[in-house]
C-alpha positions in Angstrom: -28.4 78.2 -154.6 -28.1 74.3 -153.2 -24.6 72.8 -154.2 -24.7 69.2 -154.4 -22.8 66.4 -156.5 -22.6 62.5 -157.4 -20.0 59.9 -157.3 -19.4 56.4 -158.2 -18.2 53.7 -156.3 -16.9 50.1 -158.0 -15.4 47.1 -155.8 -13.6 44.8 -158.0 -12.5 41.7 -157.5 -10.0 39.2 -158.9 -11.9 36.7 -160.6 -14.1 39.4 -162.1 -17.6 39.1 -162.5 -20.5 41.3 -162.1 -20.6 43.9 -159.3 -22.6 46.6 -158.2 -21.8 50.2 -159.3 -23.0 52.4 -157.0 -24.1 56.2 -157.9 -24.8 58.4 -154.9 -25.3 62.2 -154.6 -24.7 64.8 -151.7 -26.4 67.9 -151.3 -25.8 70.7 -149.8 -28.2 73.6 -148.6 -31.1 71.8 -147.4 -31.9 70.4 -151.6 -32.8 66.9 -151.9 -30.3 65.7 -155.1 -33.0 64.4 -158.2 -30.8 61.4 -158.7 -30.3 58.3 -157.0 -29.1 55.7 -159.5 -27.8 52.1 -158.9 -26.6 50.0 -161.5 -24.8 46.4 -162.2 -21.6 46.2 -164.3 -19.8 43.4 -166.0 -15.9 43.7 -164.5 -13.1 41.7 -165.4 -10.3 42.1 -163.1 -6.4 42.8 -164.8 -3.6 41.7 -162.1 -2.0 44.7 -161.1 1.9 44.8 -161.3 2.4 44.2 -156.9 -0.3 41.3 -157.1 1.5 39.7 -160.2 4.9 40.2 -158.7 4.0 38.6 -155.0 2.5 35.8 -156.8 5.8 35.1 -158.8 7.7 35.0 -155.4 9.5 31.6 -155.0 8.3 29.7 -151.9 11.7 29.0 -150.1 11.1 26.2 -147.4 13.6 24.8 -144.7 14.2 20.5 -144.5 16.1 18.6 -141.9 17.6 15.7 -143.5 19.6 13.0 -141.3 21.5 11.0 -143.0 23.6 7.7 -142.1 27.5 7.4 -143.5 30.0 5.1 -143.0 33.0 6.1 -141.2 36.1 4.1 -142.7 38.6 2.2 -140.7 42.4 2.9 -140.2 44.9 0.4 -140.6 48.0 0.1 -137.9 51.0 -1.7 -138.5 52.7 -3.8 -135.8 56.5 -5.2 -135.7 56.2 -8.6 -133.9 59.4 -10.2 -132.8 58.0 -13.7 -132.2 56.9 -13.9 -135.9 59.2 -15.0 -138.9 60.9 -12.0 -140.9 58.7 -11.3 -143.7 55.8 -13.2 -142.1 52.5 -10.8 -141.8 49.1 -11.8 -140.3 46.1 -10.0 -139.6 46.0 -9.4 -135.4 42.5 -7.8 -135.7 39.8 -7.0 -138.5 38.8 -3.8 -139.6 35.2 -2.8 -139.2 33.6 0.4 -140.7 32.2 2.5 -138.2 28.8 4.7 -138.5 27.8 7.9 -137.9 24.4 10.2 -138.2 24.6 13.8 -140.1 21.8 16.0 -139.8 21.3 18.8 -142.4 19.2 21.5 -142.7 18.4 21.8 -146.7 17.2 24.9 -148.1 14.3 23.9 -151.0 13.3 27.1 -153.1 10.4 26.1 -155.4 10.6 22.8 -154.2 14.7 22.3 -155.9 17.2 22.1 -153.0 19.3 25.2 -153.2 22.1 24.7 -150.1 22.3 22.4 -147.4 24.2 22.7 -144.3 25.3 20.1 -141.3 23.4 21.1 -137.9 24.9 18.3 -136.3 27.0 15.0 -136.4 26.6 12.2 -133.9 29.0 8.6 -134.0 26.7 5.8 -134.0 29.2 3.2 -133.5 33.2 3.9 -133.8 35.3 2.4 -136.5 37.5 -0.4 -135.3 41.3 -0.4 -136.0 42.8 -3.2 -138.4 46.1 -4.3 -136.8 48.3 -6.2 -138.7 51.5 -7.9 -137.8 54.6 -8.0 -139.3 57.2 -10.5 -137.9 60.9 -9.1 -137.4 61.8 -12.7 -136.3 65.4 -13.5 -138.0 65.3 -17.2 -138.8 67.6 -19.1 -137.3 70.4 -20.4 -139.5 70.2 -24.1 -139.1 73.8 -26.8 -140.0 73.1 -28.8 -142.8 74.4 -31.5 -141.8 71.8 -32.0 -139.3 68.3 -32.1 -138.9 65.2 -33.0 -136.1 66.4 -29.5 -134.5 68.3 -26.8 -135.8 71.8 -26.9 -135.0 72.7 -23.1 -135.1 75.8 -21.9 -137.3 78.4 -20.9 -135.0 82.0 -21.7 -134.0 81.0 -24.2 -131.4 77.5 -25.7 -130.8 77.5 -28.0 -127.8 74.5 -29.9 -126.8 72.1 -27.8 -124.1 72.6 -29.1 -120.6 76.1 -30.7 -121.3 79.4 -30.1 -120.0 80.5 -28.2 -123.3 81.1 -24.2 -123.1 79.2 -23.1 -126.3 78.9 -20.5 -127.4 75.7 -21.5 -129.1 73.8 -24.3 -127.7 71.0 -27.2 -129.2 68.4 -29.0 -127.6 68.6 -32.5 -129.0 68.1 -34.9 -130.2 69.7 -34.3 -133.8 70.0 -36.4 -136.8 73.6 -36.3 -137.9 72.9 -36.6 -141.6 76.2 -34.8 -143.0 80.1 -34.2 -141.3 79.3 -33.9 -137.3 81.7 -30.9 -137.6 80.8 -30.2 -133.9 81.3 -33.5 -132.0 77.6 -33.8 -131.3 77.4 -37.7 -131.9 79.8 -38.8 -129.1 79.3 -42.6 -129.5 79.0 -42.6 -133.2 74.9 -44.2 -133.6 74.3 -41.2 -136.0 72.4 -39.2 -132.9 73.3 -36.6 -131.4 72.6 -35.2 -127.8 70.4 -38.1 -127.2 71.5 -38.3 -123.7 
C-alpha cells in the first residue's frame, strides 16, 4: 500500500493582504497523490513580540558640536612709585579672549542625552588689565611759600647755593608767609631767584 501525504505552505507578510496558500502532496510507492489543490487566502499580519520590540528601539545618534566662549581677562595690580599715593590709573585694558570647544553630543530619539569635549583650541588669548597704583608720598610743601614746594625740614637751602641742607629747593619761591629759612636774602619777597 502507497503512503503519501499533503501539506500547506503560507508566506505572510507585514502589511497583510492576500497570498497564495499552497497545498502539495508526496507520495510514496510509485502512487500519483489525487489532490493537487492551490488556493488564495485573505491574511492580515499581527507584529510578533521581536518585530514590535526592534521597532520600539530608540535611534541613538552621535553630533559634533563646536562651540565659541569667551575666555575672561585677569586683572594685575602694579605699585608705581612715580605716581601720587592713592593715585590709580589703568596701564593697559583688559580684553576677553576666545576659544573653540568641540563636543561630541549624544542625541537619543533626537533629545540630547550627554555631551562631552573632544577638544579645546584658544582662538585668541585674553589680554591682562594692569592697573597702577601710585606709592608716591607727597611731598610736604612750607606754607609760607609757594611757585615750588619748599620741603618741611630743619633747613632748606636753595639748590645750587652755598647752604649745607639738609633738604634742598629749586627756586624761584614766593615768600608768601614767615621766610623761616632765610630763602629771600635781599628781602624782594623771592626767594632763590638767583
Amino acid at each position: 500500500m502507497p503512503l503519501w501525504g499533503c501539506h500547506e505552505t503560507c508566506h505572510w507578510d507585514c502589511i497583510g493582504g492576500q497570498r497564495p496558500v499552497r497545498t502539495w502532496c508526496l507520495w510514496i510507492g510509485g502512487v500519483t497523490p489525487t489532490v493537487a489543490v492551490t488556493t488564495t487566502a485573505s491574511v492580515t499580519a499581527t507584529p510578533s513580540v521581536a518585530s514590535s520590540t526592534a521597532s520600539a528601539s530608540p535611534v541613538v545618534k552621535k553630533r559634533t558640536i563646536t562651540k565659541r566662549q569667551a575666555i575672561p581677562f585677569t586683572t594685575r595690580r602694579v605699585h608705581d612709585p612715580t605716581l601720587a599715593k592713592g593715585t590709580t590709573r589703568v596701564r593697559t585694558r583688559g580684553v576677553k579672549g576666545v576659544k573653540i570647544l568641540t563636543y561630541e553630543a549624544t542625541l537619543t530619539s533626537g533629545v540630547e542625552t550627554s555631551r562631552k569635549v573632544i577638544s579645546k583650541a584658544v582662538v585668541k588669548a585674553p589680554i591682562t588689565r594692569v592697573i597702577v597704583i601710585g606709592t608716591k608720598e607727597a611731598p610736604q610743601c612750607d606754607p609760607n611759600y609757594s611757585g615750588a614746594c619748599v620741603p618741611i625740614a630743619s633747613d632748606v637751602d636753595c639748590a645750587g647755593g652755598s647752604g649745607d641742607g639738609p633738604a634742598y629747593v629749586q627756586g624761584p619761591v614766593r615768600v608768601v608767609g614767615t621766610d623761616i629759612y632765610g630763602l629771600d636774602r635781599d628781602g624782594d619777597g623771592i626767594g632763590c631767584d638767583s
